[in-house]
C-alpha positions, 0 to 999 in steps of 0.5 A: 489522512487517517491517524492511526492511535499507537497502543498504549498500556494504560487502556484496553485497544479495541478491535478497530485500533488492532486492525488500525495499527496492523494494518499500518504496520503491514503499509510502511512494511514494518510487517512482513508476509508470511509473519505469524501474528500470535493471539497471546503476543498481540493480546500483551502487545495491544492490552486486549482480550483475546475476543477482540484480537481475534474479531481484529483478525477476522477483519484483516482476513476479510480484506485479504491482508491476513491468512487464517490457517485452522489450527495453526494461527493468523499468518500476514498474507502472501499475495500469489503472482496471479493476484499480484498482476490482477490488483495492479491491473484494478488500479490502473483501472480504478487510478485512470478514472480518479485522474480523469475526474480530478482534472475536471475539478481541480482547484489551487487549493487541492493543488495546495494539498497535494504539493504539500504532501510532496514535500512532506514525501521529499522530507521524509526521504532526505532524512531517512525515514523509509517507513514514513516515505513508503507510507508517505508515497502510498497515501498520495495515491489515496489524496488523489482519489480523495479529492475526486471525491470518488468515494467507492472507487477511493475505499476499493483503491485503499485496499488495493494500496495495501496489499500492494504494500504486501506484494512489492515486500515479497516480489520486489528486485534485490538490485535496481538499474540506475536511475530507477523509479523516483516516485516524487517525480512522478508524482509532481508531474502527475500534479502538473497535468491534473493541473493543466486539465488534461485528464487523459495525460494524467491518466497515461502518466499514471498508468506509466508510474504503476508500470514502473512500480510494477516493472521493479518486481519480480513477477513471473512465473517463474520466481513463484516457484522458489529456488530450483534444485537443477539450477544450484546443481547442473 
């Protein structure tokens, strides 16, 4: 997977290591919509000039994870309810295939890679280290479309990911059910039909985990609209 290289003081960062460390930010949700990115702040915080933080925002505009509001600033984005069920419905779309393609090639040594990174998953959740979890769970989706080697279907999940990352920080239910989503079990037995070949139970499998994950969400249409003045006063 790709190392993003943390800012340090003794160099200027360029606009692709902005991008590459916000981006990052906004995947472990260390970043949440709505927060006003502040060219000063992040010209001090990357040691950059103000051209290249802004050709950094103007890239994140571009892939939807940031909002450029004129004369006001860059603002991380706040996926609508209509967008949020439209990317969930690409990646099931888009994950569908990647499982049906990896199953006719799968070999032990990308089972090999795939259950390594389980275990790192595993890891990071007994421990404790929620950022490293949640970015841990999301790159397992894009080793999937890496090891298809579905490289155009890969660079559009990537993006998917991520504002999936976006949409779960703003949508996602104070209080879970017991026994909810434990995503190491889905993803082992997603490993397990790849494994057997069996592309169409992979696909179904992967079609039931992003439900999952979407069913924690609260995403109608209603919780759009905020707090409703005749609900705190009837």
């Amino acid at each position: 997977m790709k190392q993003y290289d943390q800012p340090t003081s003794k160099k200027r960062s360029s606009a692709d290591e902005i991008y590459d460390n916000v981006v990052l930010a906004i995947f472990e949700r260390k970043l949440s919509p709505g927060v006003l990115l502040k060219e000063e702040e992040m010209c001090e915080v990357f040691n950059a000039r103000r051209a290249t933080v802004r050709t950094a925002l103007q890239r994140l505009a571009s892939k939807k994870l940031v909002d450029i509001v004129p004369n006001s600033g860059a603002y991380v984005a706040k996926p609508n309810i209509k967008e949020s069920k439209e990317i969930f419905e690409a990646r099931r779309l888009i994950e569908r295939t990647i499982v049906i393609e990896l199953a006719k090639s799968f070999t032990s040594e990308k089972e090999k890679v795939l259950q390594q990174h389980v275990c790192e998953e595993c890891h990071a959740e007994k421990i404790g280290e929620n950022s490293l979890s949640i970015r841990l769970s999301g790159e397992f989706h894009l080793l999937l479309g890496e090891l298809s080697e579905k490289t155009v279907l890969t660079e559009a999940l990537s993006e998917f990911i991520f504002r999936t990352s976006l949409i779960i920080s703003m949508y996602k239910k104070k209080t879970l059910p017991a026994g909810s989503l434990k995503l190491q079990c889905h993803h082992e037995k997603l490993i397990d039909a790849i494994k057997s070949g069996d592309g169409e139970k992979a696909a179904k499998l992967m079609d039931e985990h992003l439900l999952a994950i979407e069913s924690q969400l609260m995403l109608d249409s209603d919780s759009e609209d905020g707090v409703k003045l005749h609900d705190i006063f009837s």
